[in-house]
N, CA and C of each residue as an Amber inpcrd file, in Angstrom:
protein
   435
  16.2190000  -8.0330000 -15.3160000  15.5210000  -6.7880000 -15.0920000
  16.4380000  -5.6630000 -15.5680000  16.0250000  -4.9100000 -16.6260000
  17.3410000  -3.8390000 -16.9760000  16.3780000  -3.0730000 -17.7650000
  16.0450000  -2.0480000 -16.4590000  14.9310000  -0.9670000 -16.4150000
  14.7760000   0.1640000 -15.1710000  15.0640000   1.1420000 -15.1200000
  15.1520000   1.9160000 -14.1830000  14.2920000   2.2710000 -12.8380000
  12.8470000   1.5010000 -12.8990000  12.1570000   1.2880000 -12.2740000
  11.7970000  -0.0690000 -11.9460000  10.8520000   0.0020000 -10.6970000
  10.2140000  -1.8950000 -10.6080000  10.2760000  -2.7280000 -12.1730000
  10.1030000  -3.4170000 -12.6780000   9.9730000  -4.1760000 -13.5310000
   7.9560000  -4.2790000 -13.4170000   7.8520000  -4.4390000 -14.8370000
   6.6310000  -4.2890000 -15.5060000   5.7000000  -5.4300000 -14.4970000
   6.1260000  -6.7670000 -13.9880000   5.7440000  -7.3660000 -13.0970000
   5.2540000  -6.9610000 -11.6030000   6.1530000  -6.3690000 -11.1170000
   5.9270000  -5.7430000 -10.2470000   5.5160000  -4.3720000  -9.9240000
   5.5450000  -3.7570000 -11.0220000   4.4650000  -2.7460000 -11.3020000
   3.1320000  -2.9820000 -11.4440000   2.4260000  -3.5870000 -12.5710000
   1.0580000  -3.9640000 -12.7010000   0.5720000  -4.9110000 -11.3050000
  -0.7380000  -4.2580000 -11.1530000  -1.5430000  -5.0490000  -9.8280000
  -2.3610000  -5.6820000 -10.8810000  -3.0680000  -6.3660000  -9.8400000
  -5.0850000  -6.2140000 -10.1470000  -4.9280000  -7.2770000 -10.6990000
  -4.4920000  -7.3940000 -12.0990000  -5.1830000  -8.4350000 -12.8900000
  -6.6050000  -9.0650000 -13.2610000  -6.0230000 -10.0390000 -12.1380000
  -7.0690000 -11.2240000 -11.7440000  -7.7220000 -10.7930000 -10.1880000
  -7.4570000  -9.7100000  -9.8680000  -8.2040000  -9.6640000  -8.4040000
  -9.1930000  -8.7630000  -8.5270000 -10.7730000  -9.4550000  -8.3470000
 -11.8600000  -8.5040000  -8.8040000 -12.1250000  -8.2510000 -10.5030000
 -11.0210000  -8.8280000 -11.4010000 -11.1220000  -8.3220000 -12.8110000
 -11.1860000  -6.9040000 -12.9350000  -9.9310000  -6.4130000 -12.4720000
  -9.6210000  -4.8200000 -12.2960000  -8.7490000  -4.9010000 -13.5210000
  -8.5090000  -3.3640000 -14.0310000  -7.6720000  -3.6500000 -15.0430000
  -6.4430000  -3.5220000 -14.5460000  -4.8360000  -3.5390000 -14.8540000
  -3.5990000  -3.4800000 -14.1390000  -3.3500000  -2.0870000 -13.8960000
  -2.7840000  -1.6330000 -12.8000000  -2.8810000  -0.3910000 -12.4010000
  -1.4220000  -0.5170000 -11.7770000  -0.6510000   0.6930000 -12.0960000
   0.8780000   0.9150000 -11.4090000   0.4750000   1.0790000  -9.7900000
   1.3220000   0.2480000  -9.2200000   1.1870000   0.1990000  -7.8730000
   1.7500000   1.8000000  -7.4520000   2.3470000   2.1850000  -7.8840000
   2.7060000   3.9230000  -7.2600000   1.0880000   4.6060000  -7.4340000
   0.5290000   4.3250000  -8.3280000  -1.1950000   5.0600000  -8.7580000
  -2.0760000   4.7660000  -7.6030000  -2.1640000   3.0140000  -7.3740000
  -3.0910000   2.4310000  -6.9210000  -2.3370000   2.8630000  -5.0250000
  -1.1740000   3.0790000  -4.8600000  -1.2760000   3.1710000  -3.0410000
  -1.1970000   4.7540000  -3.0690000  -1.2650000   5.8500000  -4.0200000
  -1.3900000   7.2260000  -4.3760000  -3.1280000   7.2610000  -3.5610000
  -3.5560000   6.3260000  -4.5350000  -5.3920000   6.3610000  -3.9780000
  -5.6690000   6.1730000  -3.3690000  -5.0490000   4.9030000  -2.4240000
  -5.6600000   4.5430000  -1.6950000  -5.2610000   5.8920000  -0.1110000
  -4.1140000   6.0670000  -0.2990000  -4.1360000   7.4090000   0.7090000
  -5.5020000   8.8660000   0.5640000  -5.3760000   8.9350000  -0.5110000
  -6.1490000  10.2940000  -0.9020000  -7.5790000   9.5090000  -0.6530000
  -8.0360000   8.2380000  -0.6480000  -9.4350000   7.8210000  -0.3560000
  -9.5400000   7.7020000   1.6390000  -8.4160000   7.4520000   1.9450000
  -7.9130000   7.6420000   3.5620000  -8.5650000   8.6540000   4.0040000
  -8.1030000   9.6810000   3.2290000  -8.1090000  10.7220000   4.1140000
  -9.5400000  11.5580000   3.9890000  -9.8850000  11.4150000   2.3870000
 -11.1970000  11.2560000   2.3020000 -12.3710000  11.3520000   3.3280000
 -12.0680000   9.5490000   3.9780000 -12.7130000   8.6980000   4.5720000
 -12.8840000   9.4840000   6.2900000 -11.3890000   9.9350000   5.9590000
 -11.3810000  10.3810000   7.6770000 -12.0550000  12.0530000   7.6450000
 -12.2140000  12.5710000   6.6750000 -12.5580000  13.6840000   6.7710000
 -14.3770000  14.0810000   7.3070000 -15.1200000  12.1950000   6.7240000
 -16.2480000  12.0040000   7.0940000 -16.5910000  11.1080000   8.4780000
 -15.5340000  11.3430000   8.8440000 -15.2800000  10.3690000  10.4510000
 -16.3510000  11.1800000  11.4800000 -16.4230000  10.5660000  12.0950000
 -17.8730000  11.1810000  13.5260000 -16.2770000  12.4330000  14.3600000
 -17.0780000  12.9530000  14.9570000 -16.4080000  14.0750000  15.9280000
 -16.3490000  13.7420000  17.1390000 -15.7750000  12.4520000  17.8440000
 -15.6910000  11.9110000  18.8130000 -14.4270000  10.9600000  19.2180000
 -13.8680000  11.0680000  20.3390000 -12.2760000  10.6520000  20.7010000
 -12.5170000   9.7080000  20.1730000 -13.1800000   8.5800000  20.2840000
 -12.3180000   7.0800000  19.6660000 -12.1260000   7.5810000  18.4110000
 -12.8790000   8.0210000  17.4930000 -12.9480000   8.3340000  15.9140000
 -11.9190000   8.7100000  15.9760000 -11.6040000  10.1390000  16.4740000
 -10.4810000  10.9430000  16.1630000  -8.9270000   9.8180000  16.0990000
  -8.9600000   9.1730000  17.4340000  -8.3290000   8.2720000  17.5640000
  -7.8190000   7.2530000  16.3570000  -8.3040000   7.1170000  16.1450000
  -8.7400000   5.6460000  14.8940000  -8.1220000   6.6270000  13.9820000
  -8.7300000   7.5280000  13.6900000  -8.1100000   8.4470000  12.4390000
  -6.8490000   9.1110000  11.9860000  -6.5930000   9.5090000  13.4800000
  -4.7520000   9.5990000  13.5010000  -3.9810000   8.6480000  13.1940000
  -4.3320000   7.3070000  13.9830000  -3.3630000   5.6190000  13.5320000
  -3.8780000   5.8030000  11.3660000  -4.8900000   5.5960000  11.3160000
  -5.5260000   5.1970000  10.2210000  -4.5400000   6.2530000   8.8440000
  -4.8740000   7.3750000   9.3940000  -3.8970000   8.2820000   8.4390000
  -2.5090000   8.3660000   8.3630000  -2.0380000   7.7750000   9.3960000
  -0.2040000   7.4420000   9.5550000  -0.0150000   6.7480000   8.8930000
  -1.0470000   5.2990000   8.3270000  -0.1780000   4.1490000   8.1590000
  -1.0290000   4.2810000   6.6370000  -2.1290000   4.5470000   6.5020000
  -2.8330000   4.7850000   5.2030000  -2.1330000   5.4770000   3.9970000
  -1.1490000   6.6730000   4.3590000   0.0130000   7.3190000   3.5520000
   1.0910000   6.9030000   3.5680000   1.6230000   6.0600000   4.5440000
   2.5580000   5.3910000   4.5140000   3.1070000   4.6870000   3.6690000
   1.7150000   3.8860000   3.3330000   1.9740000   2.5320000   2.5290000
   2.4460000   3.2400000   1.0920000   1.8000000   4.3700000   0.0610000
   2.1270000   5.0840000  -0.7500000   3.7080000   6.0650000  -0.6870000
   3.6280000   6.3250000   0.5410000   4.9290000   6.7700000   0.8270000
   6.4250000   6.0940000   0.4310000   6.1530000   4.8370000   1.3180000
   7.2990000   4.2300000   1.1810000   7.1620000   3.3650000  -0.3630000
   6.6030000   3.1150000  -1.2150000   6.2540000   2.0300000  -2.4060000
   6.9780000   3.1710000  -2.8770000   7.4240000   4.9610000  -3.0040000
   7.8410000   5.7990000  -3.3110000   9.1480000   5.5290000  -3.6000000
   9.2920000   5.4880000  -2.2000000  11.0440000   5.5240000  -1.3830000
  11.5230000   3.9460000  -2.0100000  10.5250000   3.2200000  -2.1010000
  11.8710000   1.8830000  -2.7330000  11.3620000   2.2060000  -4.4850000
  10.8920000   2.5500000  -4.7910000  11.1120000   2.9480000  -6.3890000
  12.7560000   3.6570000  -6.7920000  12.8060000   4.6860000  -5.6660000
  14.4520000   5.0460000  -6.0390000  15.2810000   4.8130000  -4.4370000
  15.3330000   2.9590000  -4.7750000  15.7290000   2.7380000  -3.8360000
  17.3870000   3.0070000  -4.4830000  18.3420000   2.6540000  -3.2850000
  19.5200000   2.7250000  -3.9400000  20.4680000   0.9840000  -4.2980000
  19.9710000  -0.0810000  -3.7630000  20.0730000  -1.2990000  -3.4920000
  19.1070000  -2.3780000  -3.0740000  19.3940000  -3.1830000  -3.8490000
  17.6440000  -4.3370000  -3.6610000  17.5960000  -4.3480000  -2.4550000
  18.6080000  -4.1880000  -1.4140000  18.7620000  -4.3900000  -0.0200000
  17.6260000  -2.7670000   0.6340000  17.7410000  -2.2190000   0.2210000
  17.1590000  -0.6870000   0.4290000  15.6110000  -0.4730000  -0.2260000
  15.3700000  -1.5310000  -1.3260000  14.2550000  -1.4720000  -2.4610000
  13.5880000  -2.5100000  -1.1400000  14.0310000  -3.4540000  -0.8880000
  13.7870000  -4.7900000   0.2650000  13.0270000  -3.9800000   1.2370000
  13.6420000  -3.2020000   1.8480000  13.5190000  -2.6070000   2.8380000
  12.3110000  -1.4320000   3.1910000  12.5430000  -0.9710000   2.2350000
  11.0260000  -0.0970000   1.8960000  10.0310000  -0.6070000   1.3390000
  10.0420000  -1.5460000   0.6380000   8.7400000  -2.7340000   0.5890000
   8.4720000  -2.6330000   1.4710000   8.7560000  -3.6340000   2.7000000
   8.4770000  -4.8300000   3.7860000   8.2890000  -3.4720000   4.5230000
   7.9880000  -2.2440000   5.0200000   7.4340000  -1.6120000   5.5950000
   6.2170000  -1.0620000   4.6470000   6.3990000  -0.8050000   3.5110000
   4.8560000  -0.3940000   3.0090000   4.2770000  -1.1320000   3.0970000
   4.8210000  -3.1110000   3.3990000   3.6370000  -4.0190000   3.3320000
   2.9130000  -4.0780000   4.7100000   4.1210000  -3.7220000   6.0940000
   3.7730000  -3.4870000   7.4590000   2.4010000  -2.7520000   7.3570000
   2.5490000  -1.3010000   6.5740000   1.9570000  -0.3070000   6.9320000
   0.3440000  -0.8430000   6.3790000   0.5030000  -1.2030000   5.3220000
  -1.0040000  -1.7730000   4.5780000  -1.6680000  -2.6350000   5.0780000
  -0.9480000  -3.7120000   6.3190000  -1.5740000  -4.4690000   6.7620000
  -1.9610000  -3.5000000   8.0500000  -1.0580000  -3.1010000   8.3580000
  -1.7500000  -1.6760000   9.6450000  -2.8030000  -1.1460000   9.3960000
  -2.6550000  -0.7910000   8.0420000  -3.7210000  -0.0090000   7.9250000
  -5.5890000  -0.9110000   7.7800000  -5.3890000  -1.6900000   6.8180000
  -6.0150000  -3.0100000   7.0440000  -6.9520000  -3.4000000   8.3520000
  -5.7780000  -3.1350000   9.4070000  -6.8090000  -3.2320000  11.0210000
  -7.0640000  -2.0550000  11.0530000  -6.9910000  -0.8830000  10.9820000
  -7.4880000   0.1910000  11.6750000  -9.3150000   0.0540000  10.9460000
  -8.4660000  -0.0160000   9.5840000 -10.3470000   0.1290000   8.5580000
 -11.0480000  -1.3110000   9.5140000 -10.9010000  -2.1220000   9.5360000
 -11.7940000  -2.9730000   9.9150000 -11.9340000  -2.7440000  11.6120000
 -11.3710000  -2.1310000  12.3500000 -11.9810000  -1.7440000  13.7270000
 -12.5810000  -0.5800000  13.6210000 -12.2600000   0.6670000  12.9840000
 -13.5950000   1.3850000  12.2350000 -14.5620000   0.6020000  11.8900000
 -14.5600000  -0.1590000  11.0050000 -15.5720000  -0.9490000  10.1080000
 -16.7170000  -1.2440000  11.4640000 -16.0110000  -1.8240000  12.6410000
 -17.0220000  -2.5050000  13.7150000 -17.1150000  -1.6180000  14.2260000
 -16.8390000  -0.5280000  14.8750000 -17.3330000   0.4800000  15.9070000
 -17.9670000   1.6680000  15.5930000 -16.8760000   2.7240000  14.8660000
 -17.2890000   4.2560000  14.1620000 -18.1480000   4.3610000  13.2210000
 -17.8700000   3.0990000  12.7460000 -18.5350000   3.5010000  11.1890000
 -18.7600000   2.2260000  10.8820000 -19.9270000   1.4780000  11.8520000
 -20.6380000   0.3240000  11.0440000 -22.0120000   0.8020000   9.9050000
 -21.5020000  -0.2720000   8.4860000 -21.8440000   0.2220000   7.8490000
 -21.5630000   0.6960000   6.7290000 -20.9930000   1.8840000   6.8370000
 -20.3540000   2.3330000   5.6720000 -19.5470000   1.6120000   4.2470000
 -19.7730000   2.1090000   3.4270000 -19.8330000   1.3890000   2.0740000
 -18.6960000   1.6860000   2.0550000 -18.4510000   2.7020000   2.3480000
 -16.9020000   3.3280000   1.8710000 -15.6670000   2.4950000   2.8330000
 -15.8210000   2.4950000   3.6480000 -14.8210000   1.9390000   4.8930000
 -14.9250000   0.6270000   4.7170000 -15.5720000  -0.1980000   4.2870000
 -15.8020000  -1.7880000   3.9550000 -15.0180000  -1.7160000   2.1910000
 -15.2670000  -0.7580000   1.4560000 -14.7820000  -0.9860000  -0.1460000
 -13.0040000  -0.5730000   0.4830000 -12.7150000   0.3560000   1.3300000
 -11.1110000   0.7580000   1.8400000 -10.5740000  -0.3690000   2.3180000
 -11.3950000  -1.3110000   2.9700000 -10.7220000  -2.7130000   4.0010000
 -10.5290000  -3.5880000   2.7800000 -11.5560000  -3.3870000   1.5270000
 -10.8700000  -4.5700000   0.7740000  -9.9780000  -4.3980000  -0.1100000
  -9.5990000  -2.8660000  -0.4800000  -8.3740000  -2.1960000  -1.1260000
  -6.8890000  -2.3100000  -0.5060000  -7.1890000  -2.2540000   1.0320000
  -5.9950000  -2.6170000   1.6110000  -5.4560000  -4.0470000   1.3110000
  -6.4210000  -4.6280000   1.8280000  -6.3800000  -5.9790000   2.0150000
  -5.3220000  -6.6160000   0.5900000  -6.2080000  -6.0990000  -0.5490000
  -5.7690000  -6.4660000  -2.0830000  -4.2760000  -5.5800000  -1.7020000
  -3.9490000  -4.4490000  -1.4190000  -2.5970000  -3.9460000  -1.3580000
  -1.4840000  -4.9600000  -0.2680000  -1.9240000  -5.3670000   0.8190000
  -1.4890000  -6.3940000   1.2850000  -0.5370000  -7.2460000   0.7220000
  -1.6150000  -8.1720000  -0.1980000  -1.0340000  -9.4200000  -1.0870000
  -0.5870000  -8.6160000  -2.2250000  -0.5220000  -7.4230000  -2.7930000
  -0.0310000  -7.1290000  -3.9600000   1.6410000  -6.4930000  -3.6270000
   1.4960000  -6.1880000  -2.3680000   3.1240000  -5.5820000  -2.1240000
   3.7690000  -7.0280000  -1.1810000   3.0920000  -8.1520000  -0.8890000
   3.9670000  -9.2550000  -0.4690000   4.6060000  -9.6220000  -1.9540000
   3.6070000  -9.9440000  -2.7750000   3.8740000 -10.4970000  -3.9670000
   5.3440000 -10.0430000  -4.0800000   5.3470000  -8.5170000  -4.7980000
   6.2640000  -7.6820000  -5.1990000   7.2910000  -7.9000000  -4.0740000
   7.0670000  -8.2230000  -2.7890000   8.3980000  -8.4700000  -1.5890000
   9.0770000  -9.7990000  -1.8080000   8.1330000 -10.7870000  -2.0050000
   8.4310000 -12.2860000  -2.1810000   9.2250000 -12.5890000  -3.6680000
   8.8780000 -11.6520000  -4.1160000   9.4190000 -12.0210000  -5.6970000
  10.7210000 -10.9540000  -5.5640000  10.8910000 -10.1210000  -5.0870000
  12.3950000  -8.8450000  -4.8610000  12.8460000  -9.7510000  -3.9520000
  12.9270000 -11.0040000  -3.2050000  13.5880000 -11.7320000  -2.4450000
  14.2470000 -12.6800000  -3.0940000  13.5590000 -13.3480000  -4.1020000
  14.1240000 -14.4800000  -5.0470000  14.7040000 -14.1840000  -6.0480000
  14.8340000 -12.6190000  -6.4540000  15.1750000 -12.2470000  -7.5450000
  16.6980000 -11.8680000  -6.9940000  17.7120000 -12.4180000  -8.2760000
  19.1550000 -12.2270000  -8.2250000  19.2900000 -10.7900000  -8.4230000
  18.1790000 -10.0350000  -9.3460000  18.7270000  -9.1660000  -9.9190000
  18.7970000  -7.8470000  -9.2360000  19.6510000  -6.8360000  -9.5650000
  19.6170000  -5.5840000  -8.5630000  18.7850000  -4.2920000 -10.0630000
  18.4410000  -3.8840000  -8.9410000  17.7420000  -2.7280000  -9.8660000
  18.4990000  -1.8760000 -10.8400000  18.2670000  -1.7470000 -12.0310000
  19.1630000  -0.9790000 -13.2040000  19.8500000  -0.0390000 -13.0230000
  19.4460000   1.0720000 -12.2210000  19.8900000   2.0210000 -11.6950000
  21.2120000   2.3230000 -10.8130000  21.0380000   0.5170000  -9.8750000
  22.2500000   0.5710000  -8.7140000  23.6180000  -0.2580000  -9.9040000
  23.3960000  -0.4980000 -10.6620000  24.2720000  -1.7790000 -11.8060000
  25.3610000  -0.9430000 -11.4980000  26.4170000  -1.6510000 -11.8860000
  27.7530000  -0.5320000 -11.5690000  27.9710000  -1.2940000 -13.5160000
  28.2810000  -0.4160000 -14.5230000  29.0300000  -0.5510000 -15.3860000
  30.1550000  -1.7640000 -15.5050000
């Protein structure tokens, strides 16, 4: 790997999931926050909602947040590390959409197409965790000369 960012592998999603075309994972968890919040902006006006929407928006930006923070990580140990919480957060987020999905907002097209975006972000940032685990290599950036 001797490239200043993720490697082209772990950059491109999608592929084969849905026959999407490959999309930089910094783009694709960018959206999926800004479709979050979206989502919550059409939320009902009632405590559980509200509820649901606070967890839902913590962990919904999160996941984009941190895929951020290990891009300029400073050590695979640090790149490691901010993965395996954006993958926490996506699977967090993951339950919140699908207990929306059953209570607030049965129904909705939108909150059922968000549960399966997570879901796909899920397995697309294990991937990228499972493979930054087996990999010897340290990111280009941390190389010492």
């Amino acid at each position: 790997m001797n490239n200043e960012r993720m490697n082209n592998e772990q950059l491109k999603t999608g592929g084969d999931m849905e026959k999407k075309s490959p999309q930089d994972i910094q783009e694709r968890t960018f959206n999926f926050g800004v479709r979050v919040v979206n989502l919550i902006d059409r939320m009902p006006r009632k405590l559980s909602a509200e509820i649901l929407a606070k967890q839902l928006v913590r962990s919904g930006l999160s996941v984009g947040a941190n895929m951020q923070e290990a891009d300029g990580a400073e050590s695979k140990d640090d790149f490691i590390h901010k993965v395996s919480v954006a993958y926490k957060e996506a699977r967090e987020s993951r339950h919140w959409l699908k207990t929306i999905r059953e209570t607030v907002m049965k129904g909705d097209a939108e909150v059922v197409e968000l549960w399966k975006e997570a879901d796909e972000l899920v397995r697309i940032i294990f991937a990228i965790l499972r493979n930054s685990r087996n990999s010897n290599d340290r990111p280009s950036h941390t190389k010492r000369n």
